[in-house]
C-alpha positions as CSV (number, residue, x, y, z in Angstrom):
1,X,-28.6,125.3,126.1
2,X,-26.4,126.5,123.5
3,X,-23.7,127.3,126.1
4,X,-23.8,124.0,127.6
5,X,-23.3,121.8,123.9
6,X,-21.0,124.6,123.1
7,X,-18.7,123.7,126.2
8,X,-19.0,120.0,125.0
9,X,-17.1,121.0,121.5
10,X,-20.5,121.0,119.7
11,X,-20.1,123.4,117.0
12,X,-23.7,125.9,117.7
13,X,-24.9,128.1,115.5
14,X,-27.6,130.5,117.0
15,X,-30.2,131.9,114.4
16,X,-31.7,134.7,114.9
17,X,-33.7,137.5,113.1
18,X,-32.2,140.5,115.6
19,X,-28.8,141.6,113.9
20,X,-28.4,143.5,117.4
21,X,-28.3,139.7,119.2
22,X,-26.3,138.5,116.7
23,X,-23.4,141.0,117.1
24,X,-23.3,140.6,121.2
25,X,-23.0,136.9,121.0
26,X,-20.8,137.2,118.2
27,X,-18.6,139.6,120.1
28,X,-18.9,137.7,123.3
29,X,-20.6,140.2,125.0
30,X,-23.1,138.4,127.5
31,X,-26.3,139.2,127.8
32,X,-28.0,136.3,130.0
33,X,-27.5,136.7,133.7
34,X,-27.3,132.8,134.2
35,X,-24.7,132.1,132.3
36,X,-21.4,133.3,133.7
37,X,-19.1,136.1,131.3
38,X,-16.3,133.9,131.5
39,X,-17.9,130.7,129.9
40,X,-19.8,132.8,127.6
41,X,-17.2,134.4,126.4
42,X,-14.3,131.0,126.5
43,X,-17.1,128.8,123.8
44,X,-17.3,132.0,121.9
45,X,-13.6,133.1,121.2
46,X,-13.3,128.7,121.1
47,X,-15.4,129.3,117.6
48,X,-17.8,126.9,119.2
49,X,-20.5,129.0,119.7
50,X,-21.6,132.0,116.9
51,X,-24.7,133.7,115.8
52,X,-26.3,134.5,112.4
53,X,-28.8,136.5,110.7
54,X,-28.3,134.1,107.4
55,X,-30.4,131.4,107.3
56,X,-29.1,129.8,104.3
57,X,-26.4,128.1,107.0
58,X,-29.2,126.0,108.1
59,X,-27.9,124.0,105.7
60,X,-24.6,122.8,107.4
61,X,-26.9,121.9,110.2
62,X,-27.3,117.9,111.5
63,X,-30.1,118.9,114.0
64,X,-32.4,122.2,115.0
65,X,-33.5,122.9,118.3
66,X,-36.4,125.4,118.5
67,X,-36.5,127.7,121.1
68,X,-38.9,130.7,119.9
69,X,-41.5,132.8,122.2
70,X,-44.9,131.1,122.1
71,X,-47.2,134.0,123.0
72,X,-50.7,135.0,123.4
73,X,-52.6,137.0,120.8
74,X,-54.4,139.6,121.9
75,X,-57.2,137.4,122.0
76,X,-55.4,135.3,124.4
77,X,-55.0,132.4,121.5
78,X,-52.0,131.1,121.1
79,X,-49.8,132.8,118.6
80,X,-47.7,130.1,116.3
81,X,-46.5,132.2,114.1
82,X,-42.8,132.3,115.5
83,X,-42.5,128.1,115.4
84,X,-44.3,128.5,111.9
85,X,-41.8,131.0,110.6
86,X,-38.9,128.5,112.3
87,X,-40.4,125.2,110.6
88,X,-40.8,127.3,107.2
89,X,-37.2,128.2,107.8
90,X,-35.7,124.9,108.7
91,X,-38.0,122.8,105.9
92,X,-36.2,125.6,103.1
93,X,-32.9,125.2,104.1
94,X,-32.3,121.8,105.8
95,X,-30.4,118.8,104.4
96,X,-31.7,115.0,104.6
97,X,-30.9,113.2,108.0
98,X,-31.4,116.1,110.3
99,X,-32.9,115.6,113.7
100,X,-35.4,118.1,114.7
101,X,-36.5,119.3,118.5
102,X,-39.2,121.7,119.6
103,X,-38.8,123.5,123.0
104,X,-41.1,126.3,122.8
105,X,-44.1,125.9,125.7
106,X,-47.4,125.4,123.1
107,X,-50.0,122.4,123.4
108,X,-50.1,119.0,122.7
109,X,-50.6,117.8,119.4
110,X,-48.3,120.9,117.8
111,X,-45.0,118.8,116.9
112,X,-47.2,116.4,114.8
113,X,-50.2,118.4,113.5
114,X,-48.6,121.9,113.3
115,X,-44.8,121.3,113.0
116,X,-44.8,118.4,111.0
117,X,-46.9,119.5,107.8
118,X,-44.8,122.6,107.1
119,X,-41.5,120.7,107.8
120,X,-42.5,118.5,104.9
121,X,-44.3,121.2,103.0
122,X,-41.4,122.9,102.4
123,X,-38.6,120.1,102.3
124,X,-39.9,117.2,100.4
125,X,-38.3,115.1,102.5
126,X,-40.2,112.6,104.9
127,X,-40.2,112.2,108.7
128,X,-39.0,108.9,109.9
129,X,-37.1,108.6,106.7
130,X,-35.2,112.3,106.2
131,X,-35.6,113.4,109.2
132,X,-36.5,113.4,112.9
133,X,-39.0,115.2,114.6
134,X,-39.2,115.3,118.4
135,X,-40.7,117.9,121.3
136,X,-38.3,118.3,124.9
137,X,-39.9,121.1,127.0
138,X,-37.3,123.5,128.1
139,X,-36.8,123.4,132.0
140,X,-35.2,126.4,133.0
141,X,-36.1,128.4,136.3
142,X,-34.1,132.2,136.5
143,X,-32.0,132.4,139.4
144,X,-32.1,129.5,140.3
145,X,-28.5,128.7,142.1
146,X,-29.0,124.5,142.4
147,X,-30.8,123.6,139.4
148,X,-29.6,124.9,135.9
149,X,-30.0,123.7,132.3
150,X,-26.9,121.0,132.5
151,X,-28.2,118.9,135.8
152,X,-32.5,119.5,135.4
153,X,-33.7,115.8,134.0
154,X,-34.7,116.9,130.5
155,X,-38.2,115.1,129.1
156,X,-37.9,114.0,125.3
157,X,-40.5,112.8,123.3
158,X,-39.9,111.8,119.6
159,X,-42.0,110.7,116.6
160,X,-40.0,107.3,116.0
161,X,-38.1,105.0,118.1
162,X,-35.0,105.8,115.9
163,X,-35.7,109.5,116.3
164,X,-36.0,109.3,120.4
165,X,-32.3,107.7,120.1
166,X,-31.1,109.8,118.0
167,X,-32.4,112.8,120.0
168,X,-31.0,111.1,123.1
169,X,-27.4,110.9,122.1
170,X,-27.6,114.8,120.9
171,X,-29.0,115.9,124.5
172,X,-26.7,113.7,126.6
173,X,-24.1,115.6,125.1
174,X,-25.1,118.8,127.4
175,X,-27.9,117.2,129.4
176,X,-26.8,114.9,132.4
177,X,-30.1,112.6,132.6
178,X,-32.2,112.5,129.8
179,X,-36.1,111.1,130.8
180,X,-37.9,109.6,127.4
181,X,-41.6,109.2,126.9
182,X,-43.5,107.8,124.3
183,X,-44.5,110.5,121.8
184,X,-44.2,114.2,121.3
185,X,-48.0,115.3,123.0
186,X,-46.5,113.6,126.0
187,X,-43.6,115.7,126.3
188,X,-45.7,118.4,125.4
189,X,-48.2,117.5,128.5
190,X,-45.7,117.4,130.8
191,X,-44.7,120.8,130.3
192,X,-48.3,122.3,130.6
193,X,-48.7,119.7,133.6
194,X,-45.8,121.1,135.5
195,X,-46.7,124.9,135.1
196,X,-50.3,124.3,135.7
197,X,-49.9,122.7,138.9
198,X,-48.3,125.8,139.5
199,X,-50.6,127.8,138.8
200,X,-53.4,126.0,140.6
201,X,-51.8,125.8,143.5
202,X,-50.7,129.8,143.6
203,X,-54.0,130.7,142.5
204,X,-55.3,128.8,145.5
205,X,-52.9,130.1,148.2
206,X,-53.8,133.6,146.5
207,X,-57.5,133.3,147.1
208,X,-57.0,131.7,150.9
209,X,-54.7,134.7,151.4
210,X,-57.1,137.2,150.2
211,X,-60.2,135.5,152.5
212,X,-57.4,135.3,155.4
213,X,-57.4,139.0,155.1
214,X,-60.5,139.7,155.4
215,X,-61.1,137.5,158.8
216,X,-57.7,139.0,159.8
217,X,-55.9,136.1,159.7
218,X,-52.1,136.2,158.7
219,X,-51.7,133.5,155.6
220,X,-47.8,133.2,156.4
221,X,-48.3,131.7,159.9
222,X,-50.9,129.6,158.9
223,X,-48.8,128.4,155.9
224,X,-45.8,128.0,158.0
225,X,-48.0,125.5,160.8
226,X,-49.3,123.4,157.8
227,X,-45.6,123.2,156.2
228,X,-45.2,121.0,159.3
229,X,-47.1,118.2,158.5
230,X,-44.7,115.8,157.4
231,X,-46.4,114.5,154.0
232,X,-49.5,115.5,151.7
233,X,-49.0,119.2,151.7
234,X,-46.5,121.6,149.7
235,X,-46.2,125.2,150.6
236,X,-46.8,128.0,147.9
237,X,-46.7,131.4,148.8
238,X,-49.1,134.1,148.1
239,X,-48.0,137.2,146.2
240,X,-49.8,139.8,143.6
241,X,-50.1,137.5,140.5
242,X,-48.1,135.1,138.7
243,X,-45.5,136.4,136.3
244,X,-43.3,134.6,133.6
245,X,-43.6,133.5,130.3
246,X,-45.2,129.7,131.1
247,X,-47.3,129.6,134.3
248,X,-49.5,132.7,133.1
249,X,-50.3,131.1,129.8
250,X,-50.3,127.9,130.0
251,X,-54.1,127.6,130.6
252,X,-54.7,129.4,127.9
253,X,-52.7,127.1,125.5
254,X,-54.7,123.6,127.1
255,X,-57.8,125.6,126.8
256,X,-56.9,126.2,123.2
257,X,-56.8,122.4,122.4
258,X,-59.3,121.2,124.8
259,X,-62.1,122.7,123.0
260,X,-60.8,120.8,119.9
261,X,-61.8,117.5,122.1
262,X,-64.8,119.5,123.4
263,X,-63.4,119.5,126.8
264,X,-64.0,121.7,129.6
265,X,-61.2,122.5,131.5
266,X,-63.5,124.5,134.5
267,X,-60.5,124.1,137.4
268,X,-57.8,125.4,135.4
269,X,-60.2,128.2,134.1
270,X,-61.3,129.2,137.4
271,X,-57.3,129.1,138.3
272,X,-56.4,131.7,135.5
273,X,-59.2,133.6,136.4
274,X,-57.9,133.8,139.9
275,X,-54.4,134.7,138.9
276,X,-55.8,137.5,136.1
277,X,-57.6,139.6,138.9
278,X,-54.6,139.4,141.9
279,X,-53.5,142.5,140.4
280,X,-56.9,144.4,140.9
281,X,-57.4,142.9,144.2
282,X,-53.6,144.6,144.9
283,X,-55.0,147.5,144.0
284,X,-57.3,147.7,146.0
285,X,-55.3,146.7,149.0
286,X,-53.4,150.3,148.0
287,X,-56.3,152.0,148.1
288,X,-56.9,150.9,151.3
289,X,-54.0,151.2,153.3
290,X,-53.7,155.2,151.4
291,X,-57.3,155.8,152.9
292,X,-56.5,154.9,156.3
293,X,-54.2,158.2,156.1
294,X,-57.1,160.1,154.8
295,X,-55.4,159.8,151.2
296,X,-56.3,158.7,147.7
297,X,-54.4,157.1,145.4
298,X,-55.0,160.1,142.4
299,X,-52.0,162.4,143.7
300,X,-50.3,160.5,146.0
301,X,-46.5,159.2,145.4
302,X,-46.5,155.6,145.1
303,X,-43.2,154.1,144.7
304,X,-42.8,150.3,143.6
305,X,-39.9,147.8,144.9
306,X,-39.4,145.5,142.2
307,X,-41.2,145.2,138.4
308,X,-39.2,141.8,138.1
309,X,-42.1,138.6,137.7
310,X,-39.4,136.7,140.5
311,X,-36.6,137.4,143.1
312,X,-33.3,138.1,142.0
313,X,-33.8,138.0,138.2
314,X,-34.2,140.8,135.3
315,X,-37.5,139.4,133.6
316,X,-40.3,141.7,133.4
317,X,-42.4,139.2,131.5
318,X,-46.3,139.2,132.7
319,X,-45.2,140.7,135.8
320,X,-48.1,141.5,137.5
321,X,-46.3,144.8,139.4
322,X,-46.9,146.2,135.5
323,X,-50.5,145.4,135.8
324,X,-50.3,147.0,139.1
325,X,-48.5,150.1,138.2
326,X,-50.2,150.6,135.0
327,X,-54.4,150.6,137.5
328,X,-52.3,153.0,140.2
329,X,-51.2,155.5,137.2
330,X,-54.7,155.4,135.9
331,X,-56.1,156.3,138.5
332,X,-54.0,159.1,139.0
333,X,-51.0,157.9,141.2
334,X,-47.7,159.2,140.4
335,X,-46.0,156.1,140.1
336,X,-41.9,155.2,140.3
337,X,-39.8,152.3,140.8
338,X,-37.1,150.7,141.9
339,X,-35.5,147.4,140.6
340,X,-31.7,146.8,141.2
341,X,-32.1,144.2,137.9
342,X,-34.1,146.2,135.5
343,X,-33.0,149.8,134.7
344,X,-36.5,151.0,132.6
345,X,-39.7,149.1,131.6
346,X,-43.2,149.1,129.4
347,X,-46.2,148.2,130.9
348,X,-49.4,146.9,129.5
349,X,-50.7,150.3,128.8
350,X,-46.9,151.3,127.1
351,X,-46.1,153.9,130.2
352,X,-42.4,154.3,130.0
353,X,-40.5,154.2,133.4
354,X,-36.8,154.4,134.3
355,X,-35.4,152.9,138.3
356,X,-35.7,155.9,140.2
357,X,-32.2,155.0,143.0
358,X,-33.7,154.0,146.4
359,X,-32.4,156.3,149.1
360,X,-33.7,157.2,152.0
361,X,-35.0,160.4,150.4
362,X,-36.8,158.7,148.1
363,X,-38.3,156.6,150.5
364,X,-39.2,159.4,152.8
365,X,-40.5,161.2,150.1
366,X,-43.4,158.4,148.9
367,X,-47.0,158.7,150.3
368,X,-46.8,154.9,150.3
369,X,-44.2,151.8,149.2
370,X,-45.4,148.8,147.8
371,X,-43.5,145.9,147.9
372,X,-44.4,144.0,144.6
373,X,-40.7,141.4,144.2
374,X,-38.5,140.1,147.3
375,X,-35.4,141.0,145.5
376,X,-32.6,139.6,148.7
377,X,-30.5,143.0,148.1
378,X,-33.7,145.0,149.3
379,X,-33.4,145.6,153.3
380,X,-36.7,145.2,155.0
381,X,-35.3,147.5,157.7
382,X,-34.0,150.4,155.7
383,X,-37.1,150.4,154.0
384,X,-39.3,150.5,156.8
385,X,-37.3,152.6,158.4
386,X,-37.5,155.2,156.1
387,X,-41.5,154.6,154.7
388,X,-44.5,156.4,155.5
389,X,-46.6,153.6,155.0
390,X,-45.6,149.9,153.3
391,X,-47.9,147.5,151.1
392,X,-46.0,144.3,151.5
393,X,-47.1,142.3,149.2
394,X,-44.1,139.4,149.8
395,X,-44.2,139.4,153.4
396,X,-40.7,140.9,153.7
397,X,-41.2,143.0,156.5
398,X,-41.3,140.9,159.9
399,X,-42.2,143.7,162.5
400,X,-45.7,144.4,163.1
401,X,-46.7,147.9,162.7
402,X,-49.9,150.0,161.3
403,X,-48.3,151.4,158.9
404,X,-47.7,147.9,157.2
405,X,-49.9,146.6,155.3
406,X,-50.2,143.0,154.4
407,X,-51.4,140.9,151.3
């Protein structure tokens, strides 16, 4: 987002707490694999684009947009303290006639009844009046080669009329269509709407595939033969969980607010739910395929292609491979990976691993592969070439064989 006002000649400044961020922006050094090195590093040395640790240049600022993480607790309540922090920020340093814009994922109501108190709070100055508040759910989808921030419709939902137009003529700077609804907990619906379709929908496909294995039915063909019928069906694709930042939380956030209105949100729940054990289930399906070999998992080499949540991207985020990886070790597997995006990574349980290089060696060497992301550089037929026995997990590998098994 920054990029895209930056290459409008809007003069961005990022804030940020990490002096570490700071300096690679501010040295044009890219870190974002979306965002191509060239453009990065053209609004940078333009002086249209710099970062800062000081927040006392909040000041020279006509409008905010928030983009903090929005996580879980380990309660799985949503944790505000990043937007808090941000508004606390902002309200401290801000000058009259600023226009403000949440993009954080959270539930509805949190522009007016979190955002806007502390805003106000701290400032002394008065929304409508001083300033403009407004919520416009980020859109953005990793890897994704057709739709990127500049060309995705971008949802915009503002306190006051004033403020909606206001926030309208900032975003069409860098924003090609700009969609506006009537208050801030709509835009902040939509967002949860989108991912929880999502969610519901994968969690189904997950379920069917898991009951499809069991009456030895293959999910992919069956998907493929509905994905004919020319209207009222949309294929998802089964895989070992749901990863990211938004679709795995989501629920949590509407369940959050919903039991302000005493509302009970029992298909969405049973959704999460769903999507929370795929990554036991996958263990299990390890297990199994190890036993048919006469081996158990404690001892055997289990080697993981792909820790990334998605194809083709380096976010690790509530990827469920972790989950995976982190029940395998437990139980007394010795796990490696390979991932061409990320080099090391943390699990749940804060096991430490580093890309082991996939050769044929390494292959050769595994009691059993398991393939947990459908990166396009991996090559189904090198790897079953060279693989003792496969998990596929993504239905990457076409040929039938016993040695592969499905999800």
């Amino acid at each position: 987002m920054a990029v895209e006002f930056a290459q409008k000649n809007v003069k961005v400044i990022g804030f940020e707490k990490s002096e570490e961020k700071t300096n690679l922006v501010n040295s044009a050094k890219n870190y974002i694999k979306d965002i191509s090195n060239d453009t990065f590093e053209k609004v940078v040395k333009s002086n249209f684009l710099s970062a800062t640790t000081d927040f006392s240049k909040m000041g020279e600022c006509d409008a905010f947009i928030i983009c903090v993480p929005t996580p879980l607790d380990k309660f799985r309540k949503p944790d505000m303290s990043y937007i808090e922090a941000s508004c606390k920020a902002i309200g401290q340093n801000m000058k009259a006639g600023t226009f403000i814009s949440l993009e954080s994922t959270t539930y509805p109501t949190t522009t007016e009844d979190l955002m806007l108190p502390i805003i106000e709070k701290e400032s002394g100055l008065k929304q409508g009046k001083d300033f403009w508040l407004a919520y416009s759910p980020e859109r953005v989808d990793p890897g994704n080669e057709t739709y990127h921030t500049k060309n995705t419709p971008k949802v915009l939902g503002a306190m006051t009329k004033d403020g909606a137009e206001i926030g309208k003529a900032l975003y069409c700077k860098a924003i090609d269509e700009i969609h506006e609804v009537s208050s801030p907990r709509v835009a902040e619906m939509v967002k949860i709407l989108e991912n929880t379709y999502r969610l519901i929908n994968i969690s189904l496909i997950n379920e069917m595939a898991l009951l499809s294995g069991k009456m030895d039915i293959n999910i992919w063909e069956v998907i493929e033969a509905a994905k004919t019928k020319p209207f009222g069906f949309q294929a998802f694709y089964p895989g070992p969980g749901i990863g990211g930042h938004c679709i795995p939380l989501d629920p949590f956030y509407l369940e959050y607010i919903a039991k302000r209105f005493d509302f009970d949100l029992t298909m969405i729940h049973t959704a999460g739910h769903i999507n929370m054990r795929m990554p036991h289930y996958m263990y299990i399906k390890i297990a199994t395929a190890l036993n048919s070999v006469q081996k158990a998992v404690n001892g055997s080499r289990i080697l993981f292609l792909g820790v990334a949540y998605k194809p083709n991207i380096d976010d690790a985020r509530e990827s469920p491979a972790l989950e995976i990886i982190d029940t395998v070790a437990h139980k007394g597997g010795i796990v490696s990976y390979h991932d061409p995006y990320i080099v090391k990574v943390k699990t749940n349980k804060e096991r430490y691993f580093e890309s082991v290089e996939l050769t044929a060696e390494v292959l050769k060497t595994a009691d059993c592969v398991v393939l947990t992301t459908n990166h396009k550089g991996f090559d189904a037929n090198f790897i079953q070439k060279n693989s003792k026995l496969i998990i596929d997990l993504r239905n990457m590998v076409a040929e039938k064989s016993d040695t592969v098994f499905k999800l």
